[in-house]
N, C-alpha and C positions, 0 to 999 in steps of 0.2 A: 504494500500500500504506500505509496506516496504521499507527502507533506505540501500542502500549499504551502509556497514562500511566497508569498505575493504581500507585498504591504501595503497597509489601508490607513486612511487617517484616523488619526482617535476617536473612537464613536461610532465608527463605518464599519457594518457588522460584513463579516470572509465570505458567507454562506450565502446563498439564494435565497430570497426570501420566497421568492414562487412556488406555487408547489408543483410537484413532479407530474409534468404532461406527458410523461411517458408509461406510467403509472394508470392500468385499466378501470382503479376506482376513481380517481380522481377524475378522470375522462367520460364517465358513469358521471359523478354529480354534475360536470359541467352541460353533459346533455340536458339531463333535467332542470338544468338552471337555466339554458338556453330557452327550451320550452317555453319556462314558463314566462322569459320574454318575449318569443314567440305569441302566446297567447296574448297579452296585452297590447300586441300591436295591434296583432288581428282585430281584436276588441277594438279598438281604438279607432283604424282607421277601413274597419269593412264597407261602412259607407250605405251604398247604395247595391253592395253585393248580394246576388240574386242568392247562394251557393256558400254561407259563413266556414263550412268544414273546407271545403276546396279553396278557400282563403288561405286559412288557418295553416293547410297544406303546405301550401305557396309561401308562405310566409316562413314556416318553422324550415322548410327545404333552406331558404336564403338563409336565418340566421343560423342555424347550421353548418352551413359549409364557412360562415365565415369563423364563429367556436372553432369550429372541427379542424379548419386549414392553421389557422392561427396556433393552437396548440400543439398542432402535426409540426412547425416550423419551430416553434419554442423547442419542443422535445428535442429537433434535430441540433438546434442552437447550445440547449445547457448537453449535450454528449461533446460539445467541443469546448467544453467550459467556457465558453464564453459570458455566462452569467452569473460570475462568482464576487460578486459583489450588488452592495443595491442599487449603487447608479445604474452599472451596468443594465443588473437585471431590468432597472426600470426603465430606461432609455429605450433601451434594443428590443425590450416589449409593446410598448407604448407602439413605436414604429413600425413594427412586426403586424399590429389591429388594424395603424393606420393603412399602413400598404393592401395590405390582405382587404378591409372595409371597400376602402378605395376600385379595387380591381373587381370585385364581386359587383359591387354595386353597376357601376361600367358595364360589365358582364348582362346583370342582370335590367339594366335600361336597354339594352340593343335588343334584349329579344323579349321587353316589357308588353310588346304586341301578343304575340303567343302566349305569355306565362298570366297577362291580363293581373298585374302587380298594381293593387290600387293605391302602394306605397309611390308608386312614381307619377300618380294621377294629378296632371296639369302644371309639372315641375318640369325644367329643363336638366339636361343631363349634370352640367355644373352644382343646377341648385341643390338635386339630389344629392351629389357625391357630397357635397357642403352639410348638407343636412343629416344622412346618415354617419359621415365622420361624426360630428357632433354627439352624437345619439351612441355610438359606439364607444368614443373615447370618456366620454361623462358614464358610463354603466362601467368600462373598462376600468376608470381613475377608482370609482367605488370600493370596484374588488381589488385595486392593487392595497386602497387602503385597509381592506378587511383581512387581505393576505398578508402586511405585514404589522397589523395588527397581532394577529394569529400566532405570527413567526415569534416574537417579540414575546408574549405572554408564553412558549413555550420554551424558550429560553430563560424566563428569569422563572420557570419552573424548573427547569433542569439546575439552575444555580440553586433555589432553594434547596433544592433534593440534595445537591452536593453538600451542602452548610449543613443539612442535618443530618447527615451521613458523617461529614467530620467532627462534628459535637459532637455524635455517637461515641467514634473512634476514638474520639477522644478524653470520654467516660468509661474508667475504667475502677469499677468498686475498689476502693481502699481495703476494705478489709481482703477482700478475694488477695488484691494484693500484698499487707502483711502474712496475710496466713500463709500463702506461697510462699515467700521470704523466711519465714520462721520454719518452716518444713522443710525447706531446703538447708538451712543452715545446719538442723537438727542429725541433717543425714549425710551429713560432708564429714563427720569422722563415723560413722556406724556403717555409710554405706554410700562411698563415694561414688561410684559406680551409675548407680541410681540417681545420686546428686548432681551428677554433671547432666543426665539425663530430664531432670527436671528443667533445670537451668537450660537447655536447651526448645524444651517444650513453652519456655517462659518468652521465650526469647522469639521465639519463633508466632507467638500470641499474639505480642506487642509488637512486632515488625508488620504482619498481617492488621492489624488495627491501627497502625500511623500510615497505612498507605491511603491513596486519595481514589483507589476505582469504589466503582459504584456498582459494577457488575463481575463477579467473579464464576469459574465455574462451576457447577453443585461440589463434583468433586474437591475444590480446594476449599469450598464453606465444609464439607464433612472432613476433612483432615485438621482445618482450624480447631472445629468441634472435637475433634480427640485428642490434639492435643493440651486442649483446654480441662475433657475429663480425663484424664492421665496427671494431671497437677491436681485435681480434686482428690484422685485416690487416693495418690500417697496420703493424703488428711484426712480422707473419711474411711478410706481401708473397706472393710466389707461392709460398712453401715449402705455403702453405695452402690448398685448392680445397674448397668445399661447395659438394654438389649437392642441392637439395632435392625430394622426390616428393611432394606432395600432390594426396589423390585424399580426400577430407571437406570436408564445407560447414564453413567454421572461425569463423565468426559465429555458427552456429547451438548450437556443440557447448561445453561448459565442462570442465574438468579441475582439480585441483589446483595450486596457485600454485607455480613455482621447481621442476619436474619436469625440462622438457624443458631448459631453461638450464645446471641442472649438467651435465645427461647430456655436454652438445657441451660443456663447459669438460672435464669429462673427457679424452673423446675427445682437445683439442687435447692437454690438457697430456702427458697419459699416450700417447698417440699418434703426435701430429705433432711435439711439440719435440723430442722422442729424436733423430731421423731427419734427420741433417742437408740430405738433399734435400726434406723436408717429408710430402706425402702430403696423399693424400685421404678426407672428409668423405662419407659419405653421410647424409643424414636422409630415413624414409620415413612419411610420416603416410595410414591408410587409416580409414574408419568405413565400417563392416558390422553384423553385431550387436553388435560391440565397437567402441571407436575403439583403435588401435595404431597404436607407436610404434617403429620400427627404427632404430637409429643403427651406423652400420659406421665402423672407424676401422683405420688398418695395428694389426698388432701386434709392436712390437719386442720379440723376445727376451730382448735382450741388455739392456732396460733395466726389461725385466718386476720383476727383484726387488727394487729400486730403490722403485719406484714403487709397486709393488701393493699396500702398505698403504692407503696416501690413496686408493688408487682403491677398494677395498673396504668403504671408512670411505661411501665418498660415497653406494655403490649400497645398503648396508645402511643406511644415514641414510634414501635414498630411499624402499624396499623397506618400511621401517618405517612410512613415512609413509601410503604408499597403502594397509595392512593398517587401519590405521585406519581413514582414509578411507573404504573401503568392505566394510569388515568382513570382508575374507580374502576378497574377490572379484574383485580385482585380483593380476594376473600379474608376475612381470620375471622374465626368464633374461638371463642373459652368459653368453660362453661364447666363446673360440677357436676359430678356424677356418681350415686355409688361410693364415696370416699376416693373418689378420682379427679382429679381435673383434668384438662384436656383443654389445648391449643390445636387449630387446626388452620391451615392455611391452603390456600388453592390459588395458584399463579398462573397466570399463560404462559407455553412454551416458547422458550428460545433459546435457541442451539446456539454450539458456540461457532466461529469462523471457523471456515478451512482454508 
């Protein structure tokens, strides 16, 4: 993959702000958006037409092919990158309507006999080209404003998602923290071995949690995760049992960074430390049309009120994070059960690059 170097002035956003006319959905809504100017002309200007659908016809055919050609030429335009910037973009589109408007309409004056176009009734060919310009570039100027409107608010989503993604990162429980520290020191002359082992698990924790992706894949969020409970053992020793189910290709699938790690620090803290005989851990990872995420942990009662702030802080930290992420198309429930809790997540698929 290639780096744009191209420099812009400050403020001047790299990216297109257009969106992808190469792209079958967006070419999908622009028909429909066509129409339904299509429609209001017809509306507008049927007149004295014997025949409103074969208007209508006539009508949506024209603006049509001018959508249609215009986005067919953009597509060909942003493959040369040529619209990688917003002057750009805006300029060489702008012109692109203008042209295309211009030669359709021409087009469509020379054989206004045959097609019986009541948009061109009692106008010269001038007046027309003048007039549908107008009418083009004013609906045109609209949507460039709506597109980078769009652009603009998905960007400073993307920057939020980062900022709370590095907050995250950047919260890391003190205690979790001494108690590793104190474990590890305890076992550098009983069992050095282990010790350096840990230290290494620690290390490996915190390196993963000062980076700045956003998206990692399932695989490296599940090896975060163990080596996260791999430092919990050595402290909780058998009070602590995890069972893991995975049934997902985990190399091929990507997710959000720092998801599945809280969730089981959760689980431990709010679950298994309460419980003086300890308890068990389940984590269930499946990919079908979703990939999901099941974590089950005991739930103590008696230490629910205690606790249940931090734990609500954590799942609403998280919960906020994936709405982002993927635009309110990611799931999470908790919920009591049985002496169970139970987090559950359901994300869209996305694989990683090849």
């Amino acid at each position: 993959m290639t780096k744009n170097t191209s420099t812009t002035e400050p403020g001047q956003l790299n990216e297109c702000y257009l969106p992808d006319f190469c792209n079958s959905e967006t070419n999908l809504r622009l028909i429909l958006v066509l129409e339904l100017i299509a429609m209001v002309l017809a509306l507008t200007s049927a007149g004295g037409s014997n025949n409103l659908f074969i208007h209508l016809a006539l009508i949506s055919l024209y603006i049509q092919w001018i959508g249609l050609t215009s986005a067919a030429l953009l597509c060909l335009i942003s493959r040369q990158n040529a619209l990688n910037s917003t002057l750009k973009a805006t300029v060489i589109s702008l012109l692109v309507v203008a042209a295309v408007t211009a030669i359709m309409t021409s087009m469509a004056y020379l054989f206004n006999e045959e097609l019986k176009l009541e948009l061109f009734k009692q106008h010269s060919m001038l007046t027309s080209i003048i007039y549908h310009e107008a009418i083009s570039l004013i609906l045109y100027g609209l949507s460039l404003r709506y597109f980078f409107i769009q652009y603009t608010s998905k960007k400073i989503i993307k920057a939020e998602s980062k900022s709370r993604l590095q907050a995250l990162q950047a919260r890391i429980r003190p205690h979790f923290l001494f108690n590793s520290l104190n474990t590890i020191a305890s076992l550098t002359h009983a069992d050095p071995d282990k010790a350096e082992r840990a230290i290494e698990d620690l290390a490996e924790l915190f390196r993963a949690s000062l980076k700045a992706e956003s998206q990692i894949s399932l695989q490296s969020e599940i090896d975060l995760t163990k080596d996260y409970i791999n430092l919990e053992l050595l402290r909780l020793d058998e009070r602590l049992q995890v069972h893991w189910n995975i049934e997902a290709k985990v190399d091929d699938l990507m997710m959000p960074a720092l998801i599945l790690q809280p969730l089981v620090e959760n689980a431990i803290y709010h679950g298994i430390e309460p419980l003086q005989e300890g308890g068990e851990i389940y984590i269930k990872i499946k990919s079908n049309s979703d990939l999901t995420i099941e974590i089950t942990n005991p739930w103590n009662k008696a230490g629910v009120s205690q606790r249940r702030k931090g734990n609500q802080m954590a799942l609403d930290n998280i919960s906020e994070r994936l709405q982002l992420a993927f635009q309110g198309q990611a799931k999470i429930e908790h919920f009591a059960e049985n002496d169970l809790y139970k987090v559950l997540i359901r994300i869209p698929i996305t694989k990683t690059e090849k």
